[in-house]
N, C-alpha and C positions, 0 to 999 in steps of 0.2 A: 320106351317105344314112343316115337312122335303121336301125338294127336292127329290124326288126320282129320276132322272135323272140324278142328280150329278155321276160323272166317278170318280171311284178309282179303286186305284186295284180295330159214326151210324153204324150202324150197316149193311153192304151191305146183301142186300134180294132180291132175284132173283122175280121180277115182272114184268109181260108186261104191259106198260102204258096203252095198247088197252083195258083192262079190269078194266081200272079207270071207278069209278063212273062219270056217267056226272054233270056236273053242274043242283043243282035242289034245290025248297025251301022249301022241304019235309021233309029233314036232315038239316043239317048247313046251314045258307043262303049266307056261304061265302066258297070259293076255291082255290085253287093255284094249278096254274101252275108252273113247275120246267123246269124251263131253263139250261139247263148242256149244256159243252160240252169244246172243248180245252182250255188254255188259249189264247187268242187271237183270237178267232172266231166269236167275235162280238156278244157277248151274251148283254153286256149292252147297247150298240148301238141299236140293236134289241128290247129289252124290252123298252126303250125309247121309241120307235116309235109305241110301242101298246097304247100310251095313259094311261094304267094299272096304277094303282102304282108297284112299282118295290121295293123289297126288297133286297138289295146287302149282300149275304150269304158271299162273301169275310170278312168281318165285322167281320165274328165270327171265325179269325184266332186265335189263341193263339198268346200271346205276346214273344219277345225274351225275353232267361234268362228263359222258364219254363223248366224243365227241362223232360220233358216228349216231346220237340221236334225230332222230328227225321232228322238223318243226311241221307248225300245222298251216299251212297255205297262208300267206299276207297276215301274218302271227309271228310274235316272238313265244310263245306257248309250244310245250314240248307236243308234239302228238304220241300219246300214249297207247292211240289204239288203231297204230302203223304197226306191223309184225316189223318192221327195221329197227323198233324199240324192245326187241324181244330178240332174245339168244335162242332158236330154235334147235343149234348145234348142242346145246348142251341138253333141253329139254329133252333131243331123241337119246340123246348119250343115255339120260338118266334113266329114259322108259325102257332101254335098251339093255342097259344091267337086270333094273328089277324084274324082267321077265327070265334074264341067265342067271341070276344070282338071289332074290327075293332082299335085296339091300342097294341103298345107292348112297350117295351124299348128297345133300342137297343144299344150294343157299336159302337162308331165312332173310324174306325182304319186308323190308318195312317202305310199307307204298307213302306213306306221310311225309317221308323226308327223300324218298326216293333213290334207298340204297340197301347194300346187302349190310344185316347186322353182323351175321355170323355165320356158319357151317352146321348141319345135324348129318346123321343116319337115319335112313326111310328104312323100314322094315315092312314088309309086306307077308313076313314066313312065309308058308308055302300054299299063301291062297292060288286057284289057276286063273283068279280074273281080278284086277283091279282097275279104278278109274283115274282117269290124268284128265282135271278140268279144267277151260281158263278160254279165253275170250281168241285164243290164238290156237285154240287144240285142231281145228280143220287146216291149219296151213303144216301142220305136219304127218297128216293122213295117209300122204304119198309116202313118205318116207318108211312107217312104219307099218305099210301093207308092204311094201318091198321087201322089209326085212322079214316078213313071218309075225310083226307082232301084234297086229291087230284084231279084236275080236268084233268089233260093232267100232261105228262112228255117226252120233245126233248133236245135232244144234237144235237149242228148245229154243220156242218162239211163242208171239203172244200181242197183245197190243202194244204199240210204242208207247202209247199215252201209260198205260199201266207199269212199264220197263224204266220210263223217265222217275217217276215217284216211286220208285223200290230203289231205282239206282242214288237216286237223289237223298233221299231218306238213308241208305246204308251210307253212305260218302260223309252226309256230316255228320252223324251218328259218331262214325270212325276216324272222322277229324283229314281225312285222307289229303285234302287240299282244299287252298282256299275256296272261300264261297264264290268270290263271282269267274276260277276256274269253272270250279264245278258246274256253276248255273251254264256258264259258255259251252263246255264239255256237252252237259247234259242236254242241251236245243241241239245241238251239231247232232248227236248221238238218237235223237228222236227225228228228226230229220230222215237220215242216211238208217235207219232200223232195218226196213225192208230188203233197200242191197247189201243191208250186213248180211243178212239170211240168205239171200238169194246166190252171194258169195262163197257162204261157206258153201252151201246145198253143191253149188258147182265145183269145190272140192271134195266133193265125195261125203260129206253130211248128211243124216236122214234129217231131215225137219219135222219137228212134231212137240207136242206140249208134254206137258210134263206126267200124265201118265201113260199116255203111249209111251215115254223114256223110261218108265219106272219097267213098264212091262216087254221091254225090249232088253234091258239090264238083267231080271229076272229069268229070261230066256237065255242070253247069256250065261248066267250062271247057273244056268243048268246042264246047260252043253250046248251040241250043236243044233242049231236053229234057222229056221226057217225064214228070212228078213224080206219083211215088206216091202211091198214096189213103192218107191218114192212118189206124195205127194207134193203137189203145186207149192214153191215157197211164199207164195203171196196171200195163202188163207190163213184163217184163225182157227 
């Protein structure tokens, strides 16, 4: 069975998460929750710690050399954190079985060289709720409230200044990219923090830290639940 706790590194439809269907076994007996929110805000940390299986949506980046990647404004620098650099077609694919079938295939990406290594099977047996996390999980919200599969969708949030040195820190840590990408990456990325949030939040993201996430997760998996009225994406 895959690890789901291992660390590695669409269509946008204006929906509020608060009008997701709850978790029920009336419809589909399986659900997902969509984990979004900065890079470096501790989305995979988080989903770890729900015990969930966890789905890493980072996985389904397109590989370098497609040439449908997009560059970053007056840069020869790939922009990474454009969903144009993301297969969201295949991400709903995959969230899409595991909820009909509790298995998917998945690619294994190595963010360092910027390609798929290989192929696995996701197993999720027959939990009724798992998490799908990654820096693009709000641009497919629309999609998988249309279909019946969503049970909750947050983007955790927090300071930039603290998001830069978590993000900076796991990056060379994991060797992911050069240093002065990442140093470039990471100013751009503490910059634009705030309408990163404020983006997702406008596709249908709750925004909130990390244990309002933990304790929204927890209602989730309980069943059906009662979801908070979204606050402001601009506080801490």
């Amino acid at each position: 069975m895959r690890d789901t706790n291992r660390t590695t590194q669409g269509s946008p439809v204006r929906v509020n998460a608060s009008h997701s269907c709850p978790v029920s076994s009336q419809a589909l007996s399986t659900r997902v929750v969509l984990l979004a929110g900065p890079s470096g805000s501790g989305k995979s940390s988080l989903a770890a710690r729900t015990g969930l299986p966890v789905l890493r949506l980072d996985d389904f980046y397109k590989e370098a050399g497609d040439p449908t990647l997009p560059l970053v404004e007056g840069s020869t620098d790939i922009d990474w954190d454009s969903v144009l650099s993301w297969d969201a077609d295949a991400a709903v694919a995959a969230v899409a079985e595991l909820c009909r079938t509790g298995r998917t295939d998945v690619p294994v990406y190595d963010i360092s060289t910027s390609s798929r290594t290989g192929h696995e099977t996701f197993h999720i047996e027959r939990t009724p709720l798992f998490v799908a996390e990654g820096i693009f999980a709000a641009d497919i919200i629309g999609r998988c409230q249309s279909l019946g599969l969503l049970a909750d969708a947050l983007c955790l949030r927090g300071r930039p200044s603290t998001t830069f040195r978590r993000r900076l820190l796991r990056d060379l840590r994991e060797s992911r990219k050069s240093v002065p990408f990442l140093l470039r990456r990471g100013w751009r990325l503490m910059r634009s923090e705030r309408r990163i949030v404020a983006r997702q939040t406008e596709l249908g993201a709750h925004p909130c830290n990390k244990e309002e996430a933990l304790g929204r997760l927890a209602a989730a998996a309980a069943g059906p639940h009662r979801t908070p009225a979204h606050s402001s994406p601009s506080g801490q």
